[in-house]
C-alpha atoms as one frame of an Amber mdcrd trajectory, in Angstrom:
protein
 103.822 131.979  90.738 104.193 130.344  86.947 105.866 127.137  87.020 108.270
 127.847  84.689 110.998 130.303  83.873 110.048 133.949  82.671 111.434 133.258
  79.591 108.946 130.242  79.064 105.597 132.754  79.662 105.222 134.368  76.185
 105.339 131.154  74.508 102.129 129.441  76.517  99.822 132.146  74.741 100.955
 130.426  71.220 101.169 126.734  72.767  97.427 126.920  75.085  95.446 129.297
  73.162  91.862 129.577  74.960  89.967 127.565  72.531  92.762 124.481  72.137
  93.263 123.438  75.963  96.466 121.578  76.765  97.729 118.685  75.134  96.861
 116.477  78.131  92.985 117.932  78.657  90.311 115.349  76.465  89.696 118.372
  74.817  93.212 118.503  72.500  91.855 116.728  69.541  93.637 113.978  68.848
  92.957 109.986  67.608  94.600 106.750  68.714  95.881 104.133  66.576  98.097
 100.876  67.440 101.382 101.516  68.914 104.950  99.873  69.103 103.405  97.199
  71.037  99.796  95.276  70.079  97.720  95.531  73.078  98.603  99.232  73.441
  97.356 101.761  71.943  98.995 104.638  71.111  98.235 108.514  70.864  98.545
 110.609  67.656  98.382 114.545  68.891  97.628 115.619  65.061 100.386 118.407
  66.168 102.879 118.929  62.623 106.112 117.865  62.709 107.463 120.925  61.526
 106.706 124.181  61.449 105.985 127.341  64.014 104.266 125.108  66.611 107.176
 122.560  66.660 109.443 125.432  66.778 107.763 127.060  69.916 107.533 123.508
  71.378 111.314 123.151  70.984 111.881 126.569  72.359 109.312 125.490  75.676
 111.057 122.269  76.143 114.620 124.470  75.789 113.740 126.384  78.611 112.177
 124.723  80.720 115.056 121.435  81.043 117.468 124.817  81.113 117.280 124.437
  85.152 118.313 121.408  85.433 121.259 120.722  82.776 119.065 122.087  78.969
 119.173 119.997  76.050 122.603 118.373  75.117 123.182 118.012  71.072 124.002
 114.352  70.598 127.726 114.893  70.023 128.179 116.269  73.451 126.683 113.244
  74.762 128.729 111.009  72.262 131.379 113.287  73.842 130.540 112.456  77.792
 130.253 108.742  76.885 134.049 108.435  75.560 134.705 108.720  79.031 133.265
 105.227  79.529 133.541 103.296  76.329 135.378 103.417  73.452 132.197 102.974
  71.451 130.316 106.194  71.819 128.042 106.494  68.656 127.021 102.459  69.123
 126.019 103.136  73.083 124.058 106.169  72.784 122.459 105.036  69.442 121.984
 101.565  70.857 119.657 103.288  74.119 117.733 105.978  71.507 116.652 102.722
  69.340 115.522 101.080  72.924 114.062 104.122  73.929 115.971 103.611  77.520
 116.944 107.568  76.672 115.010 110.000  75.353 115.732 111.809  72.602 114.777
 114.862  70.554 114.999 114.932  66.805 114.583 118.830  65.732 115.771 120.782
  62.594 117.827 117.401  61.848 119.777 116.974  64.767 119.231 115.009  67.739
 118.754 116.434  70.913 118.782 114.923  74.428 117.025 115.840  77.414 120.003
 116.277  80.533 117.267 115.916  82.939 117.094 112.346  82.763 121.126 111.795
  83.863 121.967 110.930  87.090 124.865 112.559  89.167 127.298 111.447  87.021
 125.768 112.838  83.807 124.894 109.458  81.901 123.148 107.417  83.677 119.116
 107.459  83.746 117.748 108.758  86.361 115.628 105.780  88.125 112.512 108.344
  88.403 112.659 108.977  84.676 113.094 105.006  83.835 109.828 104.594  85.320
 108.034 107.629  83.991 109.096 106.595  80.465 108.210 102.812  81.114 104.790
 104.469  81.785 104.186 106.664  78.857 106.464 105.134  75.876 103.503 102.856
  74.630 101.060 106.164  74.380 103.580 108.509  73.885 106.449 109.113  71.655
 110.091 110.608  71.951 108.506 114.173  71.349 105.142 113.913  73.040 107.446
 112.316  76.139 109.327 115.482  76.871 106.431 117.913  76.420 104.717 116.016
  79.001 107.898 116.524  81.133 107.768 119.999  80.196 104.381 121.392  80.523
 102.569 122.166  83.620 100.563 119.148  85.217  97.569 119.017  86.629  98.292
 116.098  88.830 101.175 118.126  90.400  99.392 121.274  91.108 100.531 123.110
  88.001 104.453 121.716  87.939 105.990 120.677  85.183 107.105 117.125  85.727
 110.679 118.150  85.200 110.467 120.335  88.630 109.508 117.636  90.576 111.854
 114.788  89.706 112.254 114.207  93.325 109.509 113.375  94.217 109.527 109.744
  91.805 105.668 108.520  93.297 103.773 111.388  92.927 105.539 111.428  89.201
 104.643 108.114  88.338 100.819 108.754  89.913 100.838 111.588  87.482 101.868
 109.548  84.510 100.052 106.412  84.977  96.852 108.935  85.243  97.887 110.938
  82.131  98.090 107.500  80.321  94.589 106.357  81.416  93.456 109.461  80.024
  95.490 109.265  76.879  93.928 105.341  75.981  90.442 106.178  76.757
């Protein structure tokens, strides 16, 4: 049984072709160059920024958070936070900048992840504080939420998103994907 959604199965033939392996495998070329912070390094995928490959990456990542709440445009979250502060725009642009939420930025719009939200639909989800305290000096915004969305070796195939429960074997998974990702 696939780990994610029907929907999700015609795109893995573009995203893993045979010969490319997945972006986690030592085989995904790829170089490393200094990150946000000096003493770690941080990985450059060589993917484009643009283009078909972004587009089916998008469309991955679309289905696969669909389960559990999709990817909110960053008005709707501006929208959720009025609820709590008169200040919208500052908050949610304030936690992008500090990378305490993660955020998309596709066809130029910004998207965010609903996965990450608590019960109450704004608050970060403890689990996914600690996976992104893991991966944010390797990874960035982008490279974050594939990992969250592709399947996982560590987890026996799941994507990360399906197993936000369980918050140790997540963070086992990530701090193994990042000793793999520095070398």
């Amino acid at each position: 049984m696939s780990a994610f959604p029907p929907q999700a199965e015609r795109l893995q033939a573009e995203l893993f072709p045979a010969d490319f392996g997945s972006p986690n495998s030592s085989s995904a070329s790829g170089s490393v160059s200094a990150g946000a912070s000096n003493t770690s390094p941080r990985v450059v995928s060589g993917w484009p920024d643009v283009g078909p490959l972004r587009d089916a990456q998008f469309d991955w990542m679309r289905v696969a958070f669909s389960p559990v709440g999709g990817l909110l445009h960053s008005e709707e979250c501006q929208r959720r936070l009025r609820q709590q502060t008169d200040q919208p725009v500052s908050r949610l642009a304030r936690a992008i900048v500090a990378r305490s939420v993660l955020s998309l930025s596709w066809e130029g719009d910004t998207w965010i992840p609903a996965f990450q939200f608590g019960e109450d639909g704004l608050t970060v989800r403890p689990c996914c504080a600690k996976i992104f305290e893991e991966l944010e000096p390797i990874f960035d915004d982008w490279e974050l939420a594939w990992w969250f969305a592709i399947p996982n070796a560590w987890l026996g195939g799941d994507a990360p998103v399906n197993r936000l429960d369980d918050t140790e074997l997540l963070l086992q998974a990530a701090r193994a994907d990042r000793f793999i990702a520095r070398g």
